[in-house]
C-alpha positions in Angstrom: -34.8 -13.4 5.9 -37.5 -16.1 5.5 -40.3 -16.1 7.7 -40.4 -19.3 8.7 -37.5 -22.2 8.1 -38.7 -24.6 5.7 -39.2 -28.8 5.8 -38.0 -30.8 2.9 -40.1 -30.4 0.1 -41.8 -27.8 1.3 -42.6 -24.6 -1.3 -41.1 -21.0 -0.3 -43.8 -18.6 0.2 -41.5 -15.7 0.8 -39.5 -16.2 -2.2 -36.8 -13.2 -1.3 -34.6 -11.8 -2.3 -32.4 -11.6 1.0 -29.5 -9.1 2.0 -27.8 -12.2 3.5 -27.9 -13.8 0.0 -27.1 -11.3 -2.4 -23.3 -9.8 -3.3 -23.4 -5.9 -4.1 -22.7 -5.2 -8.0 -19.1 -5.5 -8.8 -17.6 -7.6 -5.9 -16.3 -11.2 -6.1 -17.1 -13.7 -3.4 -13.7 -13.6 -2.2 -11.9 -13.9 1.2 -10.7 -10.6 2.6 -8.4 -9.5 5.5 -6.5 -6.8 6.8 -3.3 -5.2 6.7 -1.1 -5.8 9.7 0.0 -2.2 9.1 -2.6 0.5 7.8 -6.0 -1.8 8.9 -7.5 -1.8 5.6 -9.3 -4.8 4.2 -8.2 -6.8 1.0 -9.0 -9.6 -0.7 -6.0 -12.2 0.6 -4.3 -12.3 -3.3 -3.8 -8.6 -3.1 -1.4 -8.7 0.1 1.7 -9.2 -1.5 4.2 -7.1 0.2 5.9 -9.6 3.3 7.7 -8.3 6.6 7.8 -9.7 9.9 5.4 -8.6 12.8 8.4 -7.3 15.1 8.7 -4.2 11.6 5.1 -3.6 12.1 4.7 -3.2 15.3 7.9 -0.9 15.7 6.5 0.9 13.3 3.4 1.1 14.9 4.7 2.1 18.2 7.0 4.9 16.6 4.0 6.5 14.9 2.7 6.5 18.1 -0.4 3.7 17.9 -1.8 2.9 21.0 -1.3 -0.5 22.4 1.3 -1.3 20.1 4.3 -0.9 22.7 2.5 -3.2 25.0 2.0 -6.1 22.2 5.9 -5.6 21.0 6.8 -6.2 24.8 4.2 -8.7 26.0 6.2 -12.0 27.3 3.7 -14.4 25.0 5.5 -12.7 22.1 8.7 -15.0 21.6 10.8 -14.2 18.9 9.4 -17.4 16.8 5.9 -15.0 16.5 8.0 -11.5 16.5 9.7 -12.7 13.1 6.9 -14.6 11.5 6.0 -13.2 7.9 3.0 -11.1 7.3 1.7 -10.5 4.3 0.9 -6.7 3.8 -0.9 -4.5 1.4 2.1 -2.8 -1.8 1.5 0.6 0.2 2.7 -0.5 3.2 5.2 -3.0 2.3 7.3 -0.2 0.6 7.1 1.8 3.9 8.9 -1.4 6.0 11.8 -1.1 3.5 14.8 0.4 5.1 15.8 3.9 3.8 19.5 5.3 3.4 18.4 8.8 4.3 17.1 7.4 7.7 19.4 7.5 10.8 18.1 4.5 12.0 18.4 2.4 9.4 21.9 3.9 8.4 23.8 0.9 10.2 21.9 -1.5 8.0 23.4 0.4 4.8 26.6 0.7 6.4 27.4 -2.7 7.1 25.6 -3.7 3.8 27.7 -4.7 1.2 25.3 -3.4 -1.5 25.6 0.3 -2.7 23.3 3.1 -2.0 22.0 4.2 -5.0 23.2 7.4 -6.4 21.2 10.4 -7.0 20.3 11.6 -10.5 22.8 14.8 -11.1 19.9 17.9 -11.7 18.9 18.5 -15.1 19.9 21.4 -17.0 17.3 23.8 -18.6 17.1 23.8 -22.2 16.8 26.4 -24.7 13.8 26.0 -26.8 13.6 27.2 -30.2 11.0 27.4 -32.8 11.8 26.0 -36.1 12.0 28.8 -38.8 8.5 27.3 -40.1 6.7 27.7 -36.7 8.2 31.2 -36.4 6.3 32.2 -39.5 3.0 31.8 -37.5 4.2 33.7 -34.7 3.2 37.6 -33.8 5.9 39.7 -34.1 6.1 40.3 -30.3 6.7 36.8 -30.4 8.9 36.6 -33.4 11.2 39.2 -31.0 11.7 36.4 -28.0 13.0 33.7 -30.3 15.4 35.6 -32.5 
């Protein structure tokens, strides 16, 4: 900080530099803010999931977050703010999404009239084999595995 504030015209005599003034190597002069869900800060253009507060704070009150059951049920939350979008780091959008497997959000699949995407059948092992020009390098311990 300066040590005195300064009139117009007026040389600095304590010419700095200042914490206040100076941005740490690497970091952009940008406007950050949390996500609703996990807490951590971003810069605003990296929020780009979207879900609406009432997901968030059910999930926060099934995870157990304190004070998150009392917010969800306060009577200043109408259901104008409960369903407003917030924007939400990629993590923790993908963890809003509903999921098939879930018991809870097997009604919204049910009465969906999109699919469920199928699961991949398992793969098969194959056999390898060394070509006859790679088994000419081999030991003949290993020579005995690929015959």
């Amino acid at each position: 900080m300066p040590s005195k504030i300064l009139k117009l015209g007026e040389k600095n005599e304590d010419p700095g530099p200042w914490p206040t003034n100076i941005l740490e190597i690497g970091t952009v002069g940008t406007r950050k803010k949390p996500c609703p869900l996990c807490g951590l800060w971003f810069a605003e253009e990296n929020l780009t999931g979207m879900s609406s507060l009432k997901t968030v704070l059910t999930l926060k009150v099934k995870w157990g977050v304190k004070g998150a059951q009392e917010k969800l049920t306060d009577s200043n939350m109408t259901a104008s703010r409960l369903y407003t979008g917030v924007n939400m780091c990629a993590f923790c959008a993908q963890l809003t999404m509903p999921d098939p497997d879930d018991e809870d959000d097997a009604e919204i699949f049910a009465n969906s009239p999109q699919k469920t995407p199928k699961k991949a059948p398992k793969k098969q092992e194959v056999e390898v084999k060394a070509s006859t020009f790679l088994q000419g390098f081999l030991s003949p311990e290993a020579k005995s595995k690929y015959k």
